[in-house]
C-alpha positions as CSV (number, residue, x, y, z in Angstrom):
1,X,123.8,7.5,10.9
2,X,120.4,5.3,9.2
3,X,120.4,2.5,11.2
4,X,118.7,-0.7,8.8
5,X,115.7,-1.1,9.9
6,X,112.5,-4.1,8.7
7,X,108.6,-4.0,9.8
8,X,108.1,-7.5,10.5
9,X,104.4,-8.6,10.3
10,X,102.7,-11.8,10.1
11,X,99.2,-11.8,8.3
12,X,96.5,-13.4,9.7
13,X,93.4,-15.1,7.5
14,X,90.8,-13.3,6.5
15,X,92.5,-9.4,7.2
16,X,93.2,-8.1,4.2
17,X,91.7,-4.6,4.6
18,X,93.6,-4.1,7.9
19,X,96.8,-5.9,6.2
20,X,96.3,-3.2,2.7
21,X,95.7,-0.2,5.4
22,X,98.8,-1.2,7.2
23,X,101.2,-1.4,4.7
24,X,99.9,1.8,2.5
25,X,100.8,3.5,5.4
26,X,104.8,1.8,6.0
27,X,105.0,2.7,2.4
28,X,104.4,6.6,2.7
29,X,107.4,6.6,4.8
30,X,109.2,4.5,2.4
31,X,110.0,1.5,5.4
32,X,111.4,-1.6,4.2
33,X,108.5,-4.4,5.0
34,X,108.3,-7.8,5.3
35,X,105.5,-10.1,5.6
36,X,104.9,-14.0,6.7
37,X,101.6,-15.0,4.9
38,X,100.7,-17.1,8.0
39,X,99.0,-20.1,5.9
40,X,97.7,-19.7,2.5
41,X,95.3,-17.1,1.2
42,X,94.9,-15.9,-2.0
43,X,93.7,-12.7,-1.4
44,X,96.9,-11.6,0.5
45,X,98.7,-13.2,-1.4
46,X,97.7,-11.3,-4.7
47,X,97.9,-8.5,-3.2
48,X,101.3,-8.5,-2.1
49,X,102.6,-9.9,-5.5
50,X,100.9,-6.4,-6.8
51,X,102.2,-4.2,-4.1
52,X,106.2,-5.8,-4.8
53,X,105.9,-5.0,-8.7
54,X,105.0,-0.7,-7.5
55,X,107.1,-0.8,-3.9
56,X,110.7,-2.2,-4.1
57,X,111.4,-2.3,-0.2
58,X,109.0,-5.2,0.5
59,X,109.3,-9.1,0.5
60,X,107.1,-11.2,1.8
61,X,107.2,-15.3,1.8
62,X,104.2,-17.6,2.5
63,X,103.9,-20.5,4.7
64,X,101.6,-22.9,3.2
65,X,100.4,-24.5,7.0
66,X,99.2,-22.1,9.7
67,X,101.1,-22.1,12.7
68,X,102.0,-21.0,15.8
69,X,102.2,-16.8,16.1
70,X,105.4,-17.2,17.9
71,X,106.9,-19.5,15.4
72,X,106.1,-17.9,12.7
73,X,107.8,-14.7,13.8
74,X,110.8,-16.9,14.3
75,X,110.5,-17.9,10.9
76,X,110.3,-14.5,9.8
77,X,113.2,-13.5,11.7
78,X,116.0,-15.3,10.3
79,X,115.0,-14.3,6.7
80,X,115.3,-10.3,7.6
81,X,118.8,-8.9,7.4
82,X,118.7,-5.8,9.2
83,X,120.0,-4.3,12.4
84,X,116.6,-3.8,14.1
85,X,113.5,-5.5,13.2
86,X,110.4,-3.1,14.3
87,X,107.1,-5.9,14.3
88,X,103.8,-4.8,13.5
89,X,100.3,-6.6,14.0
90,X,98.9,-6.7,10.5
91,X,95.9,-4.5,12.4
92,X,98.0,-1.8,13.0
93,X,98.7,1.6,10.8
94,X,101.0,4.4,11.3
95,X,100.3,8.1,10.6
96,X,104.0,9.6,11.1
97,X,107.6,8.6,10.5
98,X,108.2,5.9,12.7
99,X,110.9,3.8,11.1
100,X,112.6,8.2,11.5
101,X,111.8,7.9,15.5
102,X,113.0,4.7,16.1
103,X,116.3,5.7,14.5
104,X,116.4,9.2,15.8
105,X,115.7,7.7,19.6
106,X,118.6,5.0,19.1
107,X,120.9,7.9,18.3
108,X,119.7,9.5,21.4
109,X,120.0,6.7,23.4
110,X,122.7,4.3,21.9
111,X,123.0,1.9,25.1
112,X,119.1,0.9,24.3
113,X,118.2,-2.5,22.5
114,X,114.8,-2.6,22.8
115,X,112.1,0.7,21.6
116,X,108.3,0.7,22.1
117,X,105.9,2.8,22.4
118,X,101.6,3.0,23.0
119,X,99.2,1.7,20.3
120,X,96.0,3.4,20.2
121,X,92.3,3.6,19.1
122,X,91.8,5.0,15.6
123,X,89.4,8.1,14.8
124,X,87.1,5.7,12.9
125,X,86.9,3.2,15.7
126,X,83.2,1.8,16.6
127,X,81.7,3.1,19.9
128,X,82.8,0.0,21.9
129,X,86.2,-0.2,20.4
130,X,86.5,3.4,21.5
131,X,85.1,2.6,25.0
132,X,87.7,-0.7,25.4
133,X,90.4,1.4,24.4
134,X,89.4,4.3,26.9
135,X,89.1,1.2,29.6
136,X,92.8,-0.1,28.7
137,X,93.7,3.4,29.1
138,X,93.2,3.5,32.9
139,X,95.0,3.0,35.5
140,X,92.8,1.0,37.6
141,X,92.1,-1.3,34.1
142,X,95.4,-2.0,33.5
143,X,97.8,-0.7,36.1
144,X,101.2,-0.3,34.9
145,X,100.5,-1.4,31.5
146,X,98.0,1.8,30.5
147,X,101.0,3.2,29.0
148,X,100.7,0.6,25.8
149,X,97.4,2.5,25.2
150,X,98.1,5.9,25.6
151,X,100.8,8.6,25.1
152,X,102.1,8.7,28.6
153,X,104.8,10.4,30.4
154,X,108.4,10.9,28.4
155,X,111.2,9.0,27.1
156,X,112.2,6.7,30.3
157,X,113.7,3.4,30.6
158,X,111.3,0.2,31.4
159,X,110.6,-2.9,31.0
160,X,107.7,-5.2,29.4
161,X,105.0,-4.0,31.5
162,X,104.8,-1.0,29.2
163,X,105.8,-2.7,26.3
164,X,103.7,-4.4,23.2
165,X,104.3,-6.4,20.5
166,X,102.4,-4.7,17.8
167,X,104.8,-1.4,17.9
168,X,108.1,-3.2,19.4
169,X,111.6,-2.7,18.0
170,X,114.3,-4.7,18.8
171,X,118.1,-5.2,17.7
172,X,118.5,-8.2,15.8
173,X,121.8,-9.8,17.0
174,X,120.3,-9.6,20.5
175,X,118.5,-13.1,19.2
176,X,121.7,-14.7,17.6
177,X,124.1,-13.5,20.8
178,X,121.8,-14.9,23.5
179,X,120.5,-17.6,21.2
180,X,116.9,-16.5,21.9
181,X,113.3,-16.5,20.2
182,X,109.9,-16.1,20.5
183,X,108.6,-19.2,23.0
184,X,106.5,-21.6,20.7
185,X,104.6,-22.5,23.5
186,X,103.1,-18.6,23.9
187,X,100.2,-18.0,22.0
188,X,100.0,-14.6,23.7
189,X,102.3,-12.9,25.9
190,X,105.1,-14.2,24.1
191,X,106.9,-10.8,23.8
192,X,106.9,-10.5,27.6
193,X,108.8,-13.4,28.2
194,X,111.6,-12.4,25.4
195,X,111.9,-8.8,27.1
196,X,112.4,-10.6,30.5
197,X,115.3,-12.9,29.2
198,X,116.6,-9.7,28.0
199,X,116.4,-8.4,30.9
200,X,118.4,-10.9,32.7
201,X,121.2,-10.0,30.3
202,X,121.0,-6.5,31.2
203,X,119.6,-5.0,28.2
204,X,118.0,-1.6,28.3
205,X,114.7,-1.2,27.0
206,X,112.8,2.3,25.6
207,X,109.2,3.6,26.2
208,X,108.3,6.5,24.1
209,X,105.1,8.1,24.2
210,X,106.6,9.4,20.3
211,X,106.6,6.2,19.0
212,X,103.0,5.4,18.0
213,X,100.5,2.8,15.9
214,X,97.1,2.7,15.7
215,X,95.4,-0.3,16.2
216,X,92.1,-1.4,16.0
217,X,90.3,-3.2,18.8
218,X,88.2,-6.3,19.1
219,X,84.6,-5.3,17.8
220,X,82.3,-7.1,20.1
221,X,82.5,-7.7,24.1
222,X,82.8,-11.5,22.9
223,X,85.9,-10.6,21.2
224,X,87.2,-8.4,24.1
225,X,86.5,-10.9,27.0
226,X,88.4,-13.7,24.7
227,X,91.3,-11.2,23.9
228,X,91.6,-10.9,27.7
229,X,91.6,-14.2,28.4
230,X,94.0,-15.3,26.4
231,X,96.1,-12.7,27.8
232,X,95.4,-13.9,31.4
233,X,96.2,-17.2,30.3
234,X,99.7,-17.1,28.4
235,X,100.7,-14.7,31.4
236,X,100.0,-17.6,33.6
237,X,102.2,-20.3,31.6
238,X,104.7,-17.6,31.2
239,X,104.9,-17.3,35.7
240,X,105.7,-21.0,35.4
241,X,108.1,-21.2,32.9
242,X,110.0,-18.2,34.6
243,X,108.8,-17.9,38.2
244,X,110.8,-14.5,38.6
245,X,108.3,-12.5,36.0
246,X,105.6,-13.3,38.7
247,X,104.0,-9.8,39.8
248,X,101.3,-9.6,42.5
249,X,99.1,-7.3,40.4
250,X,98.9,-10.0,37.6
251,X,97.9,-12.5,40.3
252,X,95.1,-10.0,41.9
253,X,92.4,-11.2,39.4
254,X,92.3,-14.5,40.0
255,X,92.4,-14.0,44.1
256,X,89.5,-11.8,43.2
257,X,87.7,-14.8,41.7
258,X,88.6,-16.9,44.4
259,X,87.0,-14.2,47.0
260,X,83.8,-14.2,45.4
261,X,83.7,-17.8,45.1
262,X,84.4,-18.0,49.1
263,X,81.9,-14.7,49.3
264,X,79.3,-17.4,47.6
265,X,79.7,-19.4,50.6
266,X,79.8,-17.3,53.0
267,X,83.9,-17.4,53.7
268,X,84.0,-13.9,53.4
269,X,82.6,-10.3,53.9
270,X,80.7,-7.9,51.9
271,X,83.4,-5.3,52.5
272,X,85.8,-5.7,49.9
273,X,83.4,-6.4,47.6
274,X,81.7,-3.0,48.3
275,X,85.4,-1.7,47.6
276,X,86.1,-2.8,44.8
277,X,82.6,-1.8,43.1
278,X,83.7,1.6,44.5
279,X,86.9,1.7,42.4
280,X,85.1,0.5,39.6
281,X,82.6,3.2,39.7
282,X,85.5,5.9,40.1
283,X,87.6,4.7,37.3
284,X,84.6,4.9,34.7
285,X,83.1,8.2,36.4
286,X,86.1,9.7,35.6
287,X,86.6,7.9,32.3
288,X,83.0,9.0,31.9
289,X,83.5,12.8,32.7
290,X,86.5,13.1,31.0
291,X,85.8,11.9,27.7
292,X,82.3,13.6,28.1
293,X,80.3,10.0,27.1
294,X,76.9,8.8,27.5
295,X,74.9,7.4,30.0
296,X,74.9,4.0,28.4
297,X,78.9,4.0,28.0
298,X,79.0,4.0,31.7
299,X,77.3,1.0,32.0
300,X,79.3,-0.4,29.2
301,X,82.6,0.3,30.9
302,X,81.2,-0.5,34.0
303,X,80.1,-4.2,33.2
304,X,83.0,-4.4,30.7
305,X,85.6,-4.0,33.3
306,X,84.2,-6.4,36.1
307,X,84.1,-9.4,33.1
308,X,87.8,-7.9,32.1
309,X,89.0,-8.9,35.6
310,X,87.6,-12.3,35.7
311,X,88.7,-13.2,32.5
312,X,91.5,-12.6,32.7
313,X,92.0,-13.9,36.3
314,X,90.1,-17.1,35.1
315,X,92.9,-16.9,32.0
316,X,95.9,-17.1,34.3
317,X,94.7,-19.2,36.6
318,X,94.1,-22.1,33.7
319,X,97.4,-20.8,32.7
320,X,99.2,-21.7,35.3
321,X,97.6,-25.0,35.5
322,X,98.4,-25.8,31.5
323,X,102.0,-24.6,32.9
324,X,102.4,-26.8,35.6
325,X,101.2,-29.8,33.6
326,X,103.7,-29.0,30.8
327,X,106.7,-28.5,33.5
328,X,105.7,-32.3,34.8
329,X,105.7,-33.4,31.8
330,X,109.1,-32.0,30.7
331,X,107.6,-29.8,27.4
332,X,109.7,-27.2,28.3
């Protein structure tokens, strides 16, 4: 049994090399693609005209006014007639079958509606794109969620802590029989509120470590720190829209900026403090020894995960604020 299955991806200004690399490699495997220009741009454009007069399994429409991520995947959505739409960021590759795996694993597991697996660094990543993606990797970076950025474990049931949106598969009717999309309000984190209304309707969701992309990381700490935040930040609104996705590890962050704010006035003691620099200094000591790095990288990850946690701490907590106002003001 071939199940139908479409690559979503939305194209974002200015990306054509990762867009070209991306779909080259959906087109080895013969995948059926389709792509929302995200706002006009020419170069993108004319290069998907060329690709659809060589490759017969892609379409691609083109939405003259940028908009919201989330909207524009809703867009996408109801122009894709397939049983399970498998979206892509348009800075991700793949180097095996996975259009093969998603349908072999849906065999294997027919009671599943949702399939995901890790993204990680490519070969030809920059040093610090290497080092981020080692950092995600941890456990003490990213709790739970180090299995988006690594190959870990089996096949096993979950739920959107180890789940991302940029190698995510996802049955199609599910959207039409709950009457469900992607939040408009979500800039990031959008794909972790739809898991958790599927949840609520009991719908079984896949991790496998088979399933993988490769996906390139932000290229500066700038870049990193702003990813982070934003991901701090639309976990925040998504707590207040739906309460019950609250976690107490999301939440650690902030009440780490609050302690050093109180440590600042001298609220609290050095002790946890001392602590928590001592689990910061084992998790890149090992990264460190493991990975057989430099000197310098230790420092790197070092810094980069202290700013990591108050990003995104600082994130949620405006977050939950831009939440709260929308909720009193009835946006959602």
């Amino acid at each position: 049994m071939n199940l139908t299955i479409t690559a979503l991806i939305i194209s974002s200004n200015n990306r054509i090399d990762y867009l070209r690399e991306n779909i080259n490699s959906l087109m080895k495997f013969k995948t059926n693609i389709f792509v929302v220009v995200n706002g006009e741009d020419n170069q993108i454009i004319d290069f998907l005209k060329a690709t659809t007069k060589n490759y017969s399994n892609i379409d691609f429409m083109v939405l003259k006014e940028k908009v919201n991520k989330s909207n524009a995947r809703n867009i996408g959505l109801e122009k894709i007639n397939s049983q399970y739409i498998y979206f892509l960021d348009d800075d991700t590759f793949i180097d095996k079958d996975n259009i093969k795996i998603i349908n072999e694993k849906i065999i294997k597991y027919p009671f599943i509606g949702v399939i995901g697996g890790p993204n990680l660094n490519p070969s030809l990543s920059l040093r610090f794109q290497k080092l981020t993606g080692l950092l995600l990797s941890s456990f003490f970076m990213s709790y739970k969620m180090n299995a988006r950025y690594f190959k870990k474990g089996t096949d096993r049931l979950t739920d959107d802590t180890e789940l991302i949106l940029c190698n995510l598969a996802i049955k199609k009717e599910l959207f039409t029989k709950y009457n469900l999309k992607f939040n408009k309000l979500l800039h990031y984190n959008e794909e972790n509120l739809l898991l958790e209304q599927l949840k609520e309707y009991d719908i079984e969701m896949l991790y496998t470590p088979d399933l993988v992309v490769y996906h390139h990381r932000r290229k500066t700490l700038k870049l990193f720190l702003q990813q982070i935040y934003y991901s701090g930040k639309g976990r925040g609104i998504m707590s207040v829209i739906k309460p019950s996705s609250i976690k107490l590890f999301f939440v650690f962050p902030t009440l780490f900026i609050l302690y050093i704010v109180l440590l600042f006035f001298g609220k609290m003691t050095l002790i946890l403090l001392n602590i928590y620099l001592l689990l910061i200094l084992f998790n890149t000591l090992t990264i460190f020894f493991i990975n057989k790095l430099k000197l310098l990288d230790l420092a790197i990850l070092f810094i980069t995960t202290i700013l990591s946690h108050i990003s995104y701490g600082y994130g949620f907590f405006i977050g939950i604020l831009k939440g709260l106002l929308w909720k009193t003001k009835k946006v959602f």
